[in-house]
N, C-alpha and C positions, 0 to 999 in steps of 0.2 A: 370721454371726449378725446377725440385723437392729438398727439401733441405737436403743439405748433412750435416750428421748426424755427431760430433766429440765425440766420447765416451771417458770418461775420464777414466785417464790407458789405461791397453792393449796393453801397446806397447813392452811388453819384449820377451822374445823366449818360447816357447810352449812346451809342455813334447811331444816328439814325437812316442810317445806309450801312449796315454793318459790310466788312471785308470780303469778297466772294459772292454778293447775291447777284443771282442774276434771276431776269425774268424768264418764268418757268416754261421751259421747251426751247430758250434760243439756241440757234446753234453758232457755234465759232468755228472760225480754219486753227487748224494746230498753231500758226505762228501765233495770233493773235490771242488765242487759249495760254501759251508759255506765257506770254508778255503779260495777263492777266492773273494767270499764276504767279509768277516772278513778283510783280506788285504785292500779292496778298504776303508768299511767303516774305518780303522785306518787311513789311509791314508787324507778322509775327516774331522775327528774331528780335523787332526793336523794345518788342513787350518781355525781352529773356526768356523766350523759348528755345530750344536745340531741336531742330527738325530731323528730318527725313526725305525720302523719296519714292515712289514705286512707278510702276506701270500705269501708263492712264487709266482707267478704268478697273485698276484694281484696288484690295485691300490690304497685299501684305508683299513689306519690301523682300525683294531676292538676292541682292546682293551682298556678301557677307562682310562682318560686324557691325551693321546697320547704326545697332542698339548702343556705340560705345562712341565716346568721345574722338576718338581718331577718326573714325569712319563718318561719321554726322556732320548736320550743316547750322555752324552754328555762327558765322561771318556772312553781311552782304554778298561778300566776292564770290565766295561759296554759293549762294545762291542765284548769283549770276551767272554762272560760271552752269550751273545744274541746270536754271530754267533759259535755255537763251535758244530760245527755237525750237526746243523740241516741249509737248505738253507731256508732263509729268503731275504725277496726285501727289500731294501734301502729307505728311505725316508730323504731327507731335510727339517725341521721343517724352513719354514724363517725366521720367526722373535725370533727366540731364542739364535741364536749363539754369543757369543763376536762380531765375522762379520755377521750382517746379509744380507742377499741376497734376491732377488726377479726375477721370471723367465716372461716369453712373453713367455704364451701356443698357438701355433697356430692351430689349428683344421681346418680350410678350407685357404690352401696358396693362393688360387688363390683370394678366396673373402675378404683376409685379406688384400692382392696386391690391391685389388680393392681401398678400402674404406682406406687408407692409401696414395693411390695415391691420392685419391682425396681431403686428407689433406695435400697435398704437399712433403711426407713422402716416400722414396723408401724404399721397403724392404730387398731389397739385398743390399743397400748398408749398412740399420739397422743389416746386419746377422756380416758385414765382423769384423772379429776380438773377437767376442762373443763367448766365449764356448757355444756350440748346442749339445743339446740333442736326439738325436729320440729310438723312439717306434717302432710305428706304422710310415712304408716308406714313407706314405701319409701325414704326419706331422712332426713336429719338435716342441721344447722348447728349448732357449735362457736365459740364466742364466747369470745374472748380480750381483753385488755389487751393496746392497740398501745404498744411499748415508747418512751420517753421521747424527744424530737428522731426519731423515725422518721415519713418521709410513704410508706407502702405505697400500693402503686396498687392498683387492681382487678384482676386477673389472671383468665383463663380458659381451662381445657383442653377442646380438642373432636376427638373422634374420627370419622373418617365413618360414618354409621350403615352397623349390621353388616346391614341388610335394604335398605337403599336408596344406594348409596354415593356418589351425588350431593347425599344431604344431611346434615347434621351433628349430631352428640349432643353436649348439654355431661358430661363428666364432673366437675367440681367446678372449684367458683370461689373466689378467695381477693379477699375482698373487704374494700375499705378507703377512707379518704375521705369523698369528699361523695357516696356511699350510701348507700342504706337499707336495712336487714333487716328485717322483719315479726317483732314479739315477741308473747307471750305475755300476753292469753287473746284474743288477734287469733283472726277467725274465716278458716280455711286458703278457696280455694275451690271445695272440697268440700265444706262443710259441717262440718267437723271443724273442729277449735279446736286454736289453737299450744298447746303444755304443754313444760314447761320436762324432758324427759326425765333430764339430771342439773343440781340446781337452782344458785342464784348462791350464790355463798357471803356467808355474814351480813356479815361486814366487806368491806368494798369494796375495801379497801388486799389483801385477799388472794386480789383476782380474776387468774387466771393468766394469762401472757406467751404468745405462741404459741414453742416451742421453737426454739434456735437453728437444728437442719437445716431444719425448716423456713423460716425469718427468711430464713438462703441460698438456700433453691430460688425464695421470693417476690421478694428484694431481684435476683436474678440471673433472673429471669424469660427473657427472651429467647434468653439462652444456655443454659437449661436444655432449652428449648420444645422442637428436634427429640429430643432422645430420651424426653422423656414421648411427643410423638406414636408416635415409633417401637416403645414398649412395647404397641401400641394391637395386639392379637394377630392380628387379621383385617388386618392392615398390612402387608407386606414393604416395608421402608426398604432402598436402594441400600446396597448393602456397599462399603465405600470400597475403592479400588484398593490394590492391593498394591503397595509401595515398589520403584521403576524399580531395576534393580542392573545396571552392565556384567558380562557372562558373564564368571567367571575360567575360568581352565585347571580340567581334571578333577579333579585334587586338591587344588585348593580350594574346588572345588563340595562333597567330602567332609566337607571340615574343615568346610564354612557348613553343612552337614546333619548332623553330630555334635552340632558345635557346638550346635544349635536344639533337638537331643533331647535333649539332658545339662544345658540351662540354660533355666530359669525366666523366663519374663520379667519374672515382677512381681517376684523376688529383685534385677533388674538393678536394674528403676526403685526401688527401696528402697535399695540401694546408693547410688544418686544422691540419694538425698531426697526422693524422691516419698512421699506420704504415700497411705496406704489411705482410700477414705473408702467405706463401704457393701462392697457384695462386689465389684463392678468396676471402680469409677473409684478416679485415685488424682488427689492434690494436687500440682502443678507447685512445687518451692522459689522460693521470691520470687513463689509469685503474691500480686497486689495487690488480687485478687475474691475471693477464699476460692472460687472453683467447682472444685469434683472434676471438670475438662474434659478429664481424659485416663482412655478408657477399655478396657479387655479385650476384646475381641471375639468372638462364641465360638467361633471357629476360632482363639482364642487370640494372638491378632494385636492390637495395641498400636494405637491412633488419639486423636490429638490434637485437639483446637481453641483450645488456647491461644493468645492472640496472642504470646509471648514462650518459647515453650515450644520447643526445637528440634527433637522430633518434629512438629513443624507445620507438615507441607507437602503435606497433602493426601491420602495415603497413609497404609495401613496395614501398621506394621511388625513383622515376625520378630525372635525373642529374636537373631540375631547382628545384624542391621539397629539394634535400639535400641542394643546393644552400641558398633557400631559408630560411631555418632553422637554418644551421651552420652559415649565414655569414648575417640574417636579423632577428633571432632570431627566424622566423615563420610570418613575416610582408609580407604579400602574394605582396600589395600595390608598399611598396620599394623593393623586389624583382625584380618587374617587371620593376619599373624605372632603375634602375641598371642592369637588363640582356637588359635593350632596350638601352644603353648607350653602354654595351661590344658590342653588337652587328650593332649598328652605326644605330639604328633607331630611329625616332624622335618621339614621340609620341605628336598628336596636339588637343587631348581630354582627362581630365579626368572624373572620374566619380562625377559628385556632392555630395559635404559632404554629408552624412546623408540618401543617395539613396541606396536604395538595388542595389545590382548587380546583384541580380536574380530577375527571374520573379516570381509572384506572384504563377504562376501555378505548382510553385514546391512546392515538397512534404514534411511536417511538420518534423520538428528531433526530437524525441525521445525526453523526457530531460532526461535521464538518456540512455547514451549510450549504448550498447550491450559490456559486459565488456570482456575484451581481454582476450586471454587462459593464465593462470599463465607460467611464468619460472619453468623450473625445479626446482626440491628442492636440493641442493648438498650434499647431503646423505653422500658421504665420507669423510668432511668435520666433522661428527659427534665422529670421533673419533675414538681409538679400542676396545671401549668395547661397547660403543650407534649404532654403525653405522652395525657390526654383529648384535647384537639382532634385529635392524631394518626391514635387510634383511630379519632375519629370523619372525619376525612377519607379515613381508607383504607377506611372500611366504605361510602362513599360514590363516591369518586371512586376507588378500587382502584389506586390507582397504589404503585412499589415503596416500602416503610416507611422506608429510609434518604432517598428522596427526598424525603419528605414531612418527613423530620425533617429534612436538609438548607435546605430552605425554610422550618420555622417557626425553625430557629437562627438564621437568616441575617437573618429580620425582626426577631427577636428583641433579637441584638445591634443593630442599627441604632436600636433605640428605648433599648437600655440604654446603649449606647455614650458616650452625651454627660455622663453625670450622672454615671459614678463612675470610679474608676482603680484597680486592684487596686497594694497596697500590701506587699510581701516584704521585709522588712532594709534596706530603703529603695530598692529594686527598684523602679523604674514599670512597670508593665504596660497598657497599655489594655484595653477590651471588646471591640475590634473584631475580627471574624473573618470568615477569608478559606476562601471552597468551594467547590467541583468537584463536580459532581454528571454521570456518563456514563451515559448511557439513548439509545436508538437513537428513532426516529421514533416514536410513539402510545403514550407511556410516559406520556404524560398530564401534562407538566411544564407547562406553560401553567393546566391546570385545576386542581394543586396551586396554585400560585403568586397564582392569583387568589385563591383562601382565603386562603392565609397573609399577603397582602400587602396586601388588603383596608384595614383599618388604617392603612397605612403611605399607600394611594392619596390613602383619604377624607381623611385630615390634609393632605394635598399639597392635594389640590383647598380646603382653609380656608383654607391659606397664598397658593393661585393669588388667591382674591374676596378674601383681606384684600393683597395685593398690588397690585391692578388697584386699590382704593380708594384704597392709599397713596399709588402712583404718581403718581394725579389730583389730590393734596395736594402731591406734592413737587413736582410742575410747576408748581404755582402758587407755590410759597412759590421755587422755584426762579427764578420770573419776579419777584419780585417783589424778590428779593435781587439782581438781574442791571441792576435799573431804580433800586433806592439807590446801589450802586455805581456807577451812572453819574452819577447826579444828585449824586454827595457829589466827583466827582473833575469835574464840568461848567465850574465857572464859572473864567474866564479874568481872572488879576490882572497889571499890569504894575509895580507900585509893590514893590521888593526889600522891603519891610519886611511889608509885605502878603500876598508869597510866601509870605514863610514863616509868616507866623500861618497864610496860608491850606493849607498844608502840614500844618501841625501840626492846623489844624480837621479836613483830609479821612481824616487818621489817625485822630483820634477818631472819625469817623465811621463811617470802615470798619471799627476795631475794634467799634464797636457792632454791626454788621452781624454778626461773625464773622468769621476771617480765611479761612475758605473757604465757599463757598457750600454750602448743605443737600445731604446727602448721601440719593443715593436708597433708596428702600425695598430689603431685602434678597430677592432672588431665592427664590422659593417654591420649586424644587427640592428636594427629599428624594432623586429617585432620578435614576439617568444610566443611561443604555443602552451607550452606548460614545465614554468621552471620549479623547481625547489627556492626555497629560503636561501641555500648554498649556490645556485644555479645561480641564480636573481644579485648574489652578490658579486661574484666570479665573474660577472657580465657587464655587470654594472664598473668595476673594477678596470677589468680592461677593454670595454666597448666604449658605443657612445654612453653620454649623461642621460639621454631621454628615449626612455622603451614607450613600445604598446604591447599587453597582454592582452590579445585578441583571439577568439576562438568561437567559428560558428558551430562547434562541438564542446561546448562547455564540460560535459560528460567525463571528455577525454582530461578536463583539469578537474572537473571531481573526484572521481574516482582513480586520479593517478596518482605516484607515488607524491605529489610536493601538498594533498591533503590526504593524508595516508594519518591514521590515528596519531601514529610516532610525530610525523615530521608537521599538522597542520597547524599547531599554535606554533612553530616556528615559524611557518609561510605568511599565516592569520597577522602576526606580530609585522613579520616584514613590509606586509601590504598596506597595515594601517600607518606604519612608520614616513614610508612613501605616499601616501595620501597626504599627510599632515605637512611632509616636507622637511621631518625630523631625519639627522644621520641614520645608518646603518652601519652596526659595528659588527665585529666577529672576532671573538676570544678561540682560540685554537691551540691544541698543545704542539702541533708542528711549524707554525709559522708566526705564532701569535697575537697578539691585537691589533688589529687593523679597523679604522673608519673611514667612513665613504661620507661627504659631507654635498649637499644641495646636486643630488639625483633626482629624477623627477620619472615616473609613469603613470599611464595611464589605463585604463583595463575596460573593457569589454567582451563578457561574454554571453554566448547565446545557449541557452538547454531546454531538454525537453519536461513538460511539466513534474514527471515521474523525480527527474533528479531535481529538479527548481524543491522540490518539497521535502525531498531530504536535507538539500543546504536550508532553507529558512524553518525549519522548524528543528535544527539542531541547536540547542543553546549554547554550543561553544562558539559559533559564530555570531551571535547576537550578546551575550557576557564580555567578547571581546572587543566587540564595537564593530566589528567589520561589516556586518550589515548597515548600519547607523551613517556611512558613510557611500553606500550604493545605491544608486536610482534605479530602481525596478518596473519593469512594462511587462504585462502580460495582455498581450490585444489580444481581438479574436480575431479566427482565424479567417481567409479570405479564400479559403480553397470552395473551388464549384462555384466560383462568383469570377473566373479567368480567361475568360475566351483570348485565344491567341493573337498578339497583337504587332502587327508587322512592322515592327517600327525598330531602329538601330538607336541606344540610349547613347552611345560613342558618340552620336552624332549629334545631339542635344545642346543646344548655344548654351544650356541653363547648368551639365554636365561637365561642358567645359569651362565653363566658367570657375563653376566647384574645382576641379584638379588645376585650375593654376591658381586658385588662391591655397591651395594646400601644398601645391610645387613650390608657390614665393613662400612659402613661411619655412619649408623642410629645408629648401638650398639657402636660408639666409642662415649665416653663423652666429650662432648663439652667442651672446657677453660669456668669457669665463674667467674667473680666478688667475691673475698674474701670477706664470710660475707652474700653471697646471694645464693639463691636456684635456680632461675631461670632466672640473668642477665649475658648474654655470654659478653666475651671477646674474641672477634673472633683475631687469630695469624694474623699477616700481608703475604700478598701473594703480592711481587713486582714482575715488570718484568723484563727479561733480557735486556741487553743492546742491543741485536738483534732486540726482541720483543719489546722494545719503540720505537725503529727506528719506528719500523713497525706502531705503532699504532699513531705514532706523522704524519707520511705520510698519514695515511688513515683520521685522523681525519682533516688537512687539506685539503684533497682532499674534503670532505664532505662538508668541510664550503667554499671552493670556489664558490658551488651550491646552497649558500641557498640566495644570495641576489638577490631582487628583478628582474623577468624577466630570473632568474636561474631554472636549470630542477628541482632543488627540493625546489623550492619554495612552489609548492600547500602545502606541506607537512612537512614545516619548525620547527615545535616545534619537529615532532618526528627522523627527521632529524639529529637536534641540538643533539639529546641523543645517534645515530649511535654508537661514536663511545665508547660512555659510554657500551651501550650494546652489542657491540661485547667484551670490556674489561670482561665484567659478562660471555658471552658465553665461552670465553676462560678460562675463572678462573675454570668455573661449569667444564668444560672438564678436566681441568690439574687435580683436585682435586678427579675424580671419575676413574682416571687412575693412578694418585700416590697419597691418603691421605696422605703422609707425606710430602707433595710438598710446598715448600716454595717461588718459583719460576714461574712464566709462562713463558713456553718460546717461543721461536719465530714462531713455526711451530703451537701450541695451538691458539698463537696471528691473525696468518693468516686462521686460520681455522674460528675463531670467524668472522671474517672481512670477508669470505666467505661465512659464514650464513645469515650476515648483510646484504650483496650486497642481496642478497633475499628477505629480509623482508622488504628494503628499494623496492626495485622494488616492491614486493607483496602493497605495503601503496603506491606506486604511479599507480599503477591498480587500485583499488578501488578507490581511491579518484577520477581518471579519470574515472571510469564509471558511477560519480557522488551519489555513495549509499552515500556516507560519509557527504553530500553537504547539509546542513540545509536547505539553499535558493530553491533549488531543490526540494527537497521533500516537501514543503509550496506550491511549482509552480503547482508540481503534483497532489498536493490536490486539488486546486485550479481547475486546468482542469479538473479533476475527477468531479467536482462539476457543470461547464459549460457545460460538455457534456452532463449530464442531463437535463438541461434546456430544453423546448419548445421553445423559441424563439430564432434564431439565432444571435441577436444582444443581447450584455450588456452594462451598461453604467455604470459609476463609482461608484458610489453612492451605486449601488445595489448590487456590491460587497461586501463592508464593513460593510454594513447594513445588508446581510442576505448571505452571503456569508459562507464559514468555519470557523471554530474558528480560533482566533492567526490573523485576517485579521480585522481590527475596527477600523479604521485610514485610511483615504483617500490616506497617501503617502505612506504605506506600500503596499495597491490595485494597487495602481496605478506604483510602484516598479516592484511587482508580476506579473502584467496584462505587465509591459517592456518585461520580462523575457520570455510571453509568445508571444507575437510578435517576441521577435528575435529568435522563436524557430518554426515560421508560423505558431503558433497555433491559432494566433489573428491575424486581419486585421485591423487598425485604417478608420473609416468613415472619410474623412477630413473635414467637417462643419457640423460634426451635423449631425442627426436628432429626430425626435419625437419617444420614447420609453417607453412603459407604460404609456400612456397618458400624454408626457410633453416633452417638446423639451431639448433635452441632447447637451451638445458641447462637452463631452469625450463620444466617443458611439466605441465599438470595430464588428467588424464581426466575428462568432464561428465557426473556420475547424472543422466539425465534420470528426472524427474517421473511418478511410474507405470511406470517401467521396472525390473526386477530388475538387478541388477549382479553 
């Protein structure tokens, strides 16, 4: 049954001549049109709306800052003043009024009815009771009351048209914000006049909410996005692969095929706590998003996209397969004794310890598996001022969504960074955040980054001319202090009594001087490309307090000298130190100990997958934690999906927007340390009593997951830090939407925790495609090395001995040489034989590559 929708309000009596109708086809003279306009709009400011204006007959104001408090009409006078003789169309600004609102643009009823029903969602029962708008006969707009502390974004579904499939149809837009909606007795442009089809209700206190399934499909946007498209009928969406399974013996191929016919799958997932939500999806236990992200498939086949969910691994699974997982952990083994018990069948074989269950003549695995397509990125979770520019730099510059959101985080915190400290039961947390972003060659990270960092340049380049000014001041005052000190310590006395008055004079005099000479202006740096440990301090030292280590050539800080074998647990060390917000010290035999107390950076870099795989699957980075502390995206890529798009992003209301909320937080001066130049004392940023709820739930949800034989186990150190970094994602967002923000609150909390559900998923894709896996990448060498060989046989010895490096120890060959037997790479000889002229008792057989065995 489709779920019926309760809209909160709505239930009082309705103006029964709603605002702006007019009888259909009249026409008016302009003066009398204004004057009828004018009515309506006084009429809407009295309900706390903030208008607008455009063209008669149009849809979109021209005028610039429309969308912003200075510019808008949010006074009678104002409105007077706007409508007095000339006819002008009506616009709702959403997100500005004391009430704000949010409307459901519908543009195709019938394929909104579609893909709505197929959420379990009816739409006529979504219309009843909602003041509606129309235009255009062929559609409608639904206007609601946007609920209390909620900032909706704009949202849009688009299908490829069903006549041209190169280009696109909007099916309905959920609109919110600094938008506008065209009201009523606005002239459409057609000629036809907006009319209120079901009117506003008399009291304003009982204008309705948009419904909660809704609130979820809008708040959860991105995650929801592929299966609205894939409801899109003229669409075939990819069917996810069916869950890999070792072949058992014949009769238990029986028991997994009874078993699947005699049991329900959604009876399993209900048994475990999945909740039903619509007719196919159901609700994950402990999710922290409310999305119905596990759903039916109609071949009846289970598929996941939760990040926390343990059917989420990319596949789609059979009622003994869910079985199997939710209630044996994944123990294929005991599954099948347990479904041959439910099923009353005896089983009077098993298979002997230590025997394959497949045959030899199957085909080698990979050791690094073909890595699953990413989760969506949840873009609207980024905020109101990250999440426009987003849009707007990917409808321009087309590069991957996580990258781009990667980039505006990264500059983001760099600007929030200095000014606040998140504040937990007396917890310090800094803003600073550290990311990874893997995109191969013409992913467009240079053309992101020039947007996003814009900003962060032009402030650099004020500090560079107010620097070169200073300088030319401190050299002189520096000369000038260099010429008393000599002149106060010059004159030569020989009379003892003389001495020492004259001693005691040059004291005073030096003390008037100061007792060190003037200190130079601070180094205009903002960003580093690639420091050392000693670089990073040296700068830190005498620049400002708050860097960005930014690089859309990560490579270039790879593979350079500050992670050079010698120097990278010094850099490793320094970077987690600065993450945490701990000193940075430096013991030197020439100038000696030195601390640097509450510096602050931020780091972003972008590389190419070749190097992403060298850093995460080197275990000094991961033993030292510095992984553990970085948000990783590897999207796919968007290249041959770009047609050239002639649009100037410079220009983008949503772009400017972004670079002066990043301009007001670079040119505000940071708190610092009475007595110092350069050590901040960032204000405390706590959270609300909503927002702790929130993140005291999500952090235990998280650590329920990390013990042993737990879905986030592979990936426990950076697990452990979840819900630390969604607390920094939230602070970074509160801070570049209000700098005078002293609070995170609950709706920034949940945003944060929606990012996280991403990057937590994104770190357990990788780690399961095995890039990340030291042992693996040893194994790969390894085979990469056998497959060359001329003889099909190896024997132990000749591994270690002349094998790859990092292998010179018999138990580590013979570890590696396991790894590659239970991957069919290798076949053990069982007694032996003669190899290189000498009889071997560890001898393996070589699958060569392409070859059948």
């Amino acid at each position: 049954m489709p779920v019926v929708l309760q809209h909160r309000g709505g239930t009082g009596r309705q103006a029964p001549h709603p605002v702006g109708a007019r009888p259909e086809g009249q026409r008016v003279m302009p003066a009398e049109a204004s004057l009828e306009l004018q009515k309506a709009a006084l009429s809407y400011l009295a309900r706390g709306w903030v208008l607008t204006f455009m063209a008669h007959g149009t849809k979109a104001p021209t005028h610039s800052g429309w969308n912003t408090l200075a510019n808008a009409i949010s006074t009678p006078e104002q409105a007077r003043r706007v409508w007095n003789g000339t006819a002008r169309n009506i616009g709702i600004v959403h997100g500005l009024g004391a009430v704000k609102t949010c409307s459901f643009d519908v543009d195709q009823v019938e394929y909104t009815r579609t893909v709505l029903t197929e959420l379990g969602i009816e739409l006529d029962t979504l219309r009843e009771g909602v003041p509606c708008v129309r235009g255009n006969p062929a559609n409608f707009r639904l206007l609601w009351r946007q609920p209390d502390g909620m900032d909706l974004p704009l949202v849009r579904l688009e299908w490829p048209d069903p006549t041209d499939p190169l280009k696109k149809i909007t099916v309905f837009e959920l609109r919110a914000g600094a938008n506008q909606d065209v009201l009523p007795p606005s002239k459409h442009p057609s000629g036809r006049f907006y009319e209120w089809v079901t009117p506003l209700p008399d009291d304003p206190a009982e204008h309705p909410e948009p419904p909660a399934a809704l609130l979820e499909l809008w708040k959860n946007w991105s995650a929801w996005l592929p299966e609205l498209q894939a409801a899109c009928p003229w669409s075939t969406p990819p069917e996810p692969k069916a869950a890999p399974r070792q072949q058992p013996a014949k009769p238990h191929l029986d028991i997994i095929g009874r078993f699947n016919q005699a049991h329900d799958v959604r009876a399993i997932l209900e048994e475990h706590g999945y909740r039903l939500r619509g007719r196919s999806r159901f609700l994950p236990p402990n999710s922290t998003s409310g999305i119905p992200s596990v759903r039916i498939l109609d071949g009846g086949k289970v598929f996941s996209t939760n990040g926390s969910c343990p059917l989420n691994d990319g596949h789609a699974h059979d009622p003994f397969s869910v079985f199997s997982i939710l209630e044996h952990r994944g123990d294929a083994a005991a599954a099948i004794k347990d479904a041959a018990r439910l099923l009353g069948i005896e089983l009077k074989s098993e298979p002997k310890a230590g025997r394959a269950t497949q045959s030899d003549s199957a085909a080698p695995d990979p050791l690094r598996r073909e890595t699953i397509p990413p989760e969506p990125f949840p873009a609207e979770a980024l905020g109101s001022i990250l999440y426009p520019a987003m849009q707007a730099i990917q409808e321009t510059v087309q590069a991957p969504i996580p990258l781009i959101a990667q980039s505006l985080l990264g500059a983001a915190a760099l600007a929030a960074q200095p000014h606040a400290n998140i504040i937990i039961d007396g917890r310090v947390t800094p803003l600073s955040l550290f990311l990874i972003t893997i995109g191969a060659s013409g992913e467009r990270k240079t053309g992101v980054d020039t947007i996003a960092l814009a900003p962060v340049l032009a402030r650099q380049r004020e500090l560079v001319d107010i620097h070169k000014s200073a300088l030319a001041d401190h050299k002189n005052q520096a000369r000038i202090w260099e010429q008393a000190e000599a002149a106060a310590i010059k004159e030569k006395v020989t009379d003892l009594g003389k001495v020492r008055a004259a001693r005691q004079e040059k004291a005073e005099a030096l003390k008037s001087l100061g007792e060190q000479p003037p200190e130079p202006p601070l180094l205009p740096n903002l960003l580093a490309g690639d420091p050392t440990s000693e670089g990073l301090f040296k700068l830190f030292a005498a620049g400002q307090p708050s860097l960005g280590l930014f690089s859309d050539e990560g490579a270039l800080f790879v593979g350079g000298h500050a992670l050079s074998r010698e120097a990278r647990l010094r850099t490793i060390g320094a970077l987690s130190k600065l993450w945490d917000g701990r000193p940075l010290d430096r013991v030197r035999g020439g100038d000696g100990a030195s601390i640097l107390y509450d510096r602050r950076l931020s780091l972003h870099l972008m590389m190419q997958p070749l190097i992403a795989a060298e850093l995460l699957s080197d275990p000094v980075y991961t033993d030292q934690g510095f992984l553990a502390r970085v948000l990783l995206a590897w999207p796919e890529t968007t290249a041959g999906k770009r047609p050239y798009v002639s649009i100037d992003p410079t220009q983008s209301p949503a772009i400017g927007g972004y670079w002066r909320a990043l301009s007001a937080l670079l040119h505000r001066p940071p708190s610092q340390r009475e007595g110092t130049r350069n050590e901040l004392t960032p204000r405390p940023l706590t959270l609300s009593a909503e927002a702790k709820a929130e993140w005291i739930a999500y952090f235990n949800a998280i650590e329920a997951q990390l013990g042993d034989g737990k879905p986030l186990e592979p990936i426990r150190a950076f697990a452990a830090k979840a819900a630390e970094h969604a607390a920094r994602l939230a602070g970074v967002l509160t801070l570049i939407a209000d700098p005078e923000a002293r609070e995170i609150g609950r709706n920034a909390v949940r945003s944060g925790i929606l990012l996280m559900e991403y990057y937590v998923t994104e770190a357990v894709r990788i780690q399961d495609g095995g890039v990340a896996d030291p042992e693996l990448k040893q194994a790969q060498r390894l085979l990469d090395w056998l497959q060359g060989l001329s003889d099909p046989r190896i024997h132990l010895a000749k591994v270690y001995q002349f094998g790859p490096s990092g292998i010179r120890d018999a138990k580590t060959a013979r570890h590696l040489l396991g790894v590659l037997v239970k991957h069919r790479w290798l076949f053990p000889i069982p007694d032996g034989c003669e190899v290189d002229g000498k009889f071997r008792k560890e001898v393996w057989r070589i699958v060569r590559e392409g070859v059948a065995t």
